[in-house]
Residue, then its C-alpha position, 0 to 999 in steps of 0.5 A: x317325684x314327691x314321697x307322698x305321691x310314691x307312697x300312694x303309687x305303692x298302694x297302687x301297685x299292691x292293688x293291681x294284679x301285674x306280674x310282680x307280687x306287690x301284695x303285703x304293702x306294710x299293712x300293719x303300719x299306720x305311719x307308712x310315710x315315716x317308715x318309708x322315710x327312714x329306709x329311703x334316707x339310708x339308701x340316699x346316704x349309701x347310694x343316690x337320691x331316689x327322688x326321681x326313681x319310682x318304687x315299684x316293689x316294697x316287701x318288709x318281711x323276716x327272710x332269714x327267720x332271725x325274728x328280725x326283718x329284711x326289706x327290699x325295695x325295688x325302683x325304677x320304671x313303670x311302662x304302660x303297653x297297649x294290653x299289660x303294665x311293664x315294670x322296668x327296675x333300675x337297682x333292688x336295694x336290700x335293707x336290714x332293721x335289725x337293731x338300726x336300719x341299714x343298707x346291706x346289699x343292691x342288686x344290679x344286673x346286667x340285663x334289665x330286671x323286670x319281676x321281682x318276687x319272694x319265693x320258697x325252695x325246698x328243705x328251707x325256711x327261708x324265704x328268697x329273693x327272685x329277680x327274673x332279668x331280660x334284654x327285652x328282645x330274646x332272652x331271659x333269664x334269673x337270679x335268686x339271691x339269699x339273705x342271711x346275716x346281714x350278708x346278701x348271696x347269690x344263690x344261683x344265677x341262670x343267664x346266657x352271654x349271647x343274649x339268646x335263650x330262656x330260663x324259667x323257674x317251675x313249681x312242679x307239685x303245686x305245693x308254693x315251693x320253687x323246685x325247677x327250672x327250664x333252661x333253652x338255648x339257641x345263640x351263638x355261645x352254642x354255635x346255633x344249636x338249640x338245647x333244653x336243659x330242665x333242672x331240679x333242686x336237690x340238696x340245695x342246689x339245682x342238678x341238672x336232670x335232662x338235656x336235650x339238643x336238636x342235632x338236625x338231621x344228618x348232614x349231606x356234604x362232606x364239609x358239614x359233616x366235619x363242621x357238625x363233629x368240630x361243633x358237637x365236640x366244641x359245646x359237648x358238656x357230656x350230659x347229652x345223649x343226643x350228641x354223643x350218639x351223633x358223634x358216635x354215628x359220625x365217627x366210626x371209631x369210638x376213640x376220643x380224639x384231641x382237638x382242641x387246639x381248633x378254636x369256638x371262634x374260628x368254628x362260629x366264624x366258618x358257621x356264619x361264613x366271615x373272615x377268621x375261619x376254618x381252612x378246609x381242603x376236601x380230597x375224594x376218591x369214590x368213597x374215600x376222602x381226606x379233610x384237611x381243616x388248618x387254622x392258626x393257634x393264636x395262644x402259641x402262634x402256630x398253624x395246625x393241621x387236623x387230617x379226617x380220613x373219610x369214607x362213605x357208606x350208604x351215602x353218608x360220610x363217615x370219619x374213621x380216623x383224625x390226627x394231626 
């Protein structure tokens, strides 16, 4: 692609109404070629030809309020769909025009990025750069970087590694500036359990304000209530009071037991029933029981043997007791 067709493409996009913020194009320029140029040469001499790349967001702004201004370019694909325009980026080349144009940072992810923007978090002057990332299938995610001294940081990072989920930032009061976000999750990095985090920002960073997990509704089979326990207690970060109560309601005892030698891989494998998992040995007596779950500890090479001793009341299993 020729520069003076990417240059008109630009223009384009400002005008368009898409989900990425294009507006601003460098109005107050007249010589958009030659300045252009300039950046897309630093950017060839530091990293590869842009000749077959579209550009497909382009800011010039002081982001750092030093008088001097940062630009961001944004490339790579535009997908037209049967009802919307998807932009697809391949890198998001960071430039400073302080004294002399140069390459100060890219952005790459390892998700797709397709919106770019410039946002405002509270209690700053600066102005960030917001890059909402996706696989395009089940999950999105962001990263908001900063700016600042010729350096580019990364201010908060909000992905999942399963694949699974969603983050979205929110402007809670209306007032142009990012305070939250909204983080729900379901893959297999929480063993299926599905939870909504919500986040504010406080004191320059997001703090988590709530979080809620859909426990489902109490197991009936002696062997789910003891895969429920391991699980809750495996993804358990204590900020849920969703799963402390249901631990508490399975465990009759309030101690806190240790068992942790009991691996997250051997509990997804028994979850989705492959190679690899948990034993697990039920022996009842009326309302008693014993569950003896066994596996190996690959870091010492050793088997384990957890014992759960057992009792049912009002039809539910209960645990009274664990040791090893």
């Amino acid at each position: 692609m020729n520069l003076r067709f990417t240059i008109f493409f630009i223009i384009i996009l400002s005008l368009s109404s898409g989900m990425n913020d294009n507006s601003g194009l460098l109005p107050e320029l007249t010589n958009r070629q030659n300045v252009i140029s300039d950046y897309i040469e630093v950017i060839n001499d530091n990293d590869v030809m842009l000749d077959d790349f579209d550009i497909l967001f382009f800011k010039k702004e002081d982001l750092d309020k030093d008088g001097y201004d940062e630009i961001i370019i944004g490339v790579g694909e535009l997908v037209e769909g049967a009802n919307e325009t998807f932009y697809f980026y391949d890198k998001i080349y960071i430039l400073s025009d302080k004294n002399e144009i140069e390459l100060i940072g890219i952005v790459e992810e390892g998700y797709l990025i397709d919106e770019v923007k410039l946002i405002k978090l509270p209690d700053s002057s600066e102005k960030y750069v917001y890059c909402r990332i996706t696989n395009t299938v089940n999950f999105e995610g962001f990263t908001i970087y900063l700016v600042e001294d010729k350096q580019l940081t990364t201010v908060w990072h909000s992905a999942f590694p399963a694949g699974t989920g969603f983050s979205e930032v929110s402007d809670s009061d209306g007032d142009g500036m990012i305070d939250g976000y909204r983080e729900f999750r379901w893959g297999y990095d929480v063993l299926y359990y599905e939870i909504d985090r919500k986040y504010n920002w406080v004191n320059n960073e997001f703090v988590l304000l709530s979080c809620e997990v859909y426990v489902r509704k109490y197991p009936e089979s002696l062997e789910e209530v003891i895969l429920q326990y391991i699980s809750l207690s495996l993804i358990n970060d204590n900020d849920s009071e969703d799963i402390n109560e249901r631990l508490l309601s399975i465990c009759l005892d309030t101690n806190i037991y240790d068992i942790e030698k009991i691996g997250f891989n051997e509990v997804l494998n028994t979850l989705l029933e492959i190679e690899d998992g948990l034993d697990i040995e039920i022996v009842t007596d009326g309302n008693l029981g014993e569950v003896i779950v066994s596996n190996t500890d690959f870091e010492i090479q050793e088997q384990y043997n957890y014992i759960f001793k057992v009792i049912k009341i009002d039809n539910k299993w209960h645990i009274q007791d664990i040791y090893e």
